[in-house]
Structures are given as structure tokens and as C-alpha cells.
Steps between C-alpha positions, in 0.01 A plus 500: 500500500668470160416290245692408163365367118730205347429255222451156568499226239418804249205623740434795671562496889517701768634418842505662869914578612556292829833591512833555328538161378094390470142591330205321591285481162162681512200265351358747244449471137623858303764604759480804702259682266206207592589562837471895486157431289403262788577741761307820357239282421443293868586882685767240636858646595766350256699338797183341563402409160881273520492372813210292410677374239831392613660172390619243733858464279776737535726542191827687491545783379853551370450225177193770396800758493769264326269344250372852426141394586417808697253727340381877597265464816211655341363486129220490240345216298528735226831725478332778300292557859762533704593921499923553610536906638684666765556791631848739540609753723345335821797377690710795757824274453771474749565765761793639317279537171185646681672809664651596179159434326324755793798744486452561133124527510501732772806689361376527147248745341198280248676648205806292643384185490460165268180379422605186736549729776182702489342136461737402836410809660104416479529194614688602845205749542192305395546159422467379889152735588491479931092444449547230287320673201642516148838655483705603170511306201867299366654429239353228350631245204389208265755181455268257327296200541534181674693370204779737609545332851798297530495145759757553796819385391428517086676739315406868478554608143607814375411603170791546197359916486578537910742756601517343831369167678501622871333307817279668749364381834144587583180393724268395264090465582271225346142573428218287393191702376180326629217434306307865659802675375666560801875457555614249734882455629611149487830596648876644451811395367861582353517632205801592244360756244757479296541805301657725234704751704709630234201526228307690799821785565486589195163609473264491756258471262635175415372349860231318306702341282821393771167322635422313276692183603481156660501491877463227754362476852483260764561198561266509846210724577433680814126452655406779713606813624830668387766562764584886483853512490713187280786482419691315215787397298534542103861350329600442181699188425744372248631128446434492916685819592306737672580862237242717717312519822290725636278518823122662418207606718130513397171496661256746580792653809728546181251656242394847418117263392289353708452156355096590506591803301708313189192266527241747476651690230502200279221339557286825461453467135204256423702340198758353762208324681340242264358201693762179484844689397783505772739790519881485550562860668885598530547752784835635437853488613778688680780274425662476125853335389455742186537806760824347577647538140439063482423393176416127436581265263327158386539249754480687770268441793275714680441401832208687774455370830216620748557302858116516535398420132698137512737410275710734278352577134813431248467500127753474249592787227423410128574680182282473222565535143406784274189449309459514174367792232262286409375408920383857539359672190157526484323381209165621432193253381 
């Protein structure tokens, strides 16, 4: 089941995806977050929770997409309680890139390796624990509040300070906390993290701040399990020209994490589990143009497509202006 959020006559809506070309609107008044609420609350499935309140009317889909209607499947009444992170390191990459990964760990003494590597290395040994128990921790990053999440299809903005404005394809998990305090999944979907990459090579201390940027995910939402092994496309674009393409695998087949271990590790601090907030959770990548020595330019448009997450996520590359002196100093009271 996959479900998508649109605006209709200025409202909120959300709608079930019938097919490439057709939603069936979903009676509900709040979108997707009243349904989650009505789910947790009525121990109801979320599948169930919609099927009872399908419309009669299908509507296409592609206007949504022209008109730039579509929203992000999942968000809050209130941005400021809606909590972006993600975490790196999680993905083996492609065959090629995961035997040179091994053959380095195993051919390298500790004092050898990066910090990334050692974090790499932990991951392939404990992040998937056989009973199920609580493997190693990740790496583990802040990118803002709802306010930072861009619609599919709106521009992605990089700021005037970036070094670099560089795309990256991830699973992303959507949580609403319940009113006990208890995490609940509402489902999966693409994400593009868009990062810093340049601002992050030059210190890895810098992570945080290459982070600290808008991202985008969507536009459908996957109910239910996730499949194990996916597999995906991520392009740039430029005035309709395809200037990179790359295949990418995720899923749990293609992960040094267990999805239930990225979960647990960020859900296990009390602070992240205050009754009513949803969570955006970014669960990392394996495929970057940036790693290809592709540098982007305004205009430009990132493209992800997911065969079993619907249609593609695409959002346009913005520049913003420098701000002024004035913008930023801090003036005491």
C-alpha cells in the first residue's frame, strides 16, 4: 500500500496510489498524521484505518506532479515537532566497492584506519546481532526540523556559504510517537539527503555542519514491511539531458544495520520520544554523483527512482543569496 499527501483547493489531503496514473482520495481531516493518530489509538492496522475511508472518485495523479501540488507523505501540524536525522556508514555499496572495503579492513592494522572505517568496520561486526538483541551503535546526525523538508518537485536550496550542493539517495523511516511514548512506524520512503560533501572532506568534524541542509523525501509512502533487497536509480539532469546515472542498492540485504538496530539506537534516548512528534529518519546511502568528481550547478535536477516506492522523487537545484552582516550577528537584549 502507498499512500501520497497533495494540496487541494489550499487543503491538506492525502490519497491511496491506485496506480501510475490514479489516487483514490482518503476521507480524513489532518492527512496522514490523523490517520497514524487514529490507528495507534483504535490498535487498528494503518491499511485498515484507510480502507475504511476510501473515496468513491478517482483523481489523476500526474496534474498533482505538474501543478506542483504534491507534498511530503508524512508531516506535522507544527514544523518545530517534526525531528529530520539520519544515519551514515550503513550501506555495503556495490560489489566492486564492498571487497575493497573488506580487503582493507582485514588488511589494515587499527592504527591504519579512518575514523569512518573503524565506524564501517563495527557496523559489519555488530550492527546485524543473529539473536536479534542490540548490536553496535552508528553514526548518527541532526539536519533540522520540519521546516527544512522540501515538497517533491520544489527546489532544494543550497545555502550562499556551501562548498558543495550534492544529492544522495536513501530509505528513509517515518515515525509517529504515540501518546504512551512509544514509537510507531508509519512507513518508508525515498529520500535525497542532500548534503555538503566537500564541507564534510575537509574535516570530518565538519559532518554536522555539511548536515545541516534542506532535504526532501517522497512523494509516496510505503505501508508495511520493507522488501530486503531494492534496488534504484539516482541521475542528475540538466535542461533535459541526462549528466549522470547511477544504479544503487539498499535494504536490509545491502546494509552493514539492521533496520531495528538504526531504530533502536535513535529512539533510545527519552528526549526523541515525546508524545505527538513524528520523526523523519535518513538511513544512509551507497550511491553519490560527488564520488564521481560531479559537481552541480543551479538548475540542475536530481532525480531518485525506487520501482517499489512509486514514482521517482525529482527536485530542482536552487542557489541562494548571501546573507547579510546584519542577518546573522547576534544582538544582545
Amino acid at each position: 500500500m502507498r499512500v501520497i499527501q497533495y494540496l487541494h483547493e489550499g487543503m491538506l489531503r492525502v490519497a491511496l496510489v491506485e496506480g501510475h496514473d490514479t489516487v483514490r482520495p482518503i476521507r480524513v481531516e489532518g492527512g496522514l498524521y490523523a490517520l497514524a493518530q487514529i490507528a495507534i489509538d483504535s490498535d487498528q492496522s494503518l491499511a485498515a484505518v484507510i480502507e475504511m475511508r476510501l473515496d468513491d472518485e478517482l483523481i489523476d495523479y500526474q496534474p498533482l506532479v505538474d501543478e506542483q501540488r504534491l507534498l511530503p507523505p508524512l508531516t506535522h501540524p507544527d514544523a518545530a515537532h517534526c525531528l529530520i536525522t539520519g544515519t551514515g556508514l550503513t550501506h555495503l555499496g556495490s560489489a566492486d566497492a564492498r571487497s575493497a572495503m573488506h580487503a582493507k579492513l582485514e588488511d589494515s592494522d587499527e592504527q591504519e584506519l579512518t575514523d569512518s572505517m573503524r565506524m564501517f568496520r563495527l557496523g559489519v561486526e555488530g550492527g546485524k546481532p543473529e539473536d536479534g538483541g542490540i548490536g553496535t551503535q552508528p553514526e548518527w546526525f541532526y539536519k533540522g526540523d520540519g521546516s527544512w523538508v522540501v515538497a517533491p518537485e520544489s527546489p532544494l536550496s543550497s545555502p550562499s556559504f556551501a562548498e558543495d550542493a550534492g544529492e544522495e539517495p536513501e530509505l528513509v523511516g517515518l515515525y509517529l510517537i504515540g501518546q504512551d511514548g512509544r514509537p510507531w512506524r508509519v512507513g518508508f520512503a525515498i529520500g535525497n539527503e542532500f548534503s555538503d560533501h566537500v564541507t564534510e572532506r575537509h574535516n570530518y568534524l565538519w559532518l554536522a555542519h555539511s548536515k545541516l541542509r534542506p532535504c526532501s523525501f517522497g512523494p509516496e509512502l510505503v505501508i508495511g514491511e520493507l522488501p530486503d533487497h531494492l534496488e534504484g536509480v539516482s541521475r542528475i539532469t540538466r535542461q533535459g539531458e541526462t549528466r549522470w546515472e547511477k544504479a544503487f542498492l539498499t535494504g536490509e540485504a545491502n546494509m552493514s544495520h539492521s533496520i531495528a538496530n538504526l531504530e533502536h539506537h535513535h529512539f533510545k534516548y527519552a528526549g526523541f520520544r515525546r508524545p505527538g512528534d513524528v520523526h523523519v529518519h535518513f538511513f544512509g546511502t551507497a550511491t553519490l554523483s560527488f564520488a564521481d568528481g560531479i559537481r552541480v550547478e543551479e538548475g540542475d535536477r536530481f532525480e531518485i527512482e525506487l520501482p517499489a516506492f512509486g514514482r521517482a522523487l525529482r527536485n530542482p537545484l536552487t542557489q541562494e543569496e548571501g546573507a547579510g552582516s546584519d542577518e546573522c550577528r547576534v544582538t544582545a537584549i
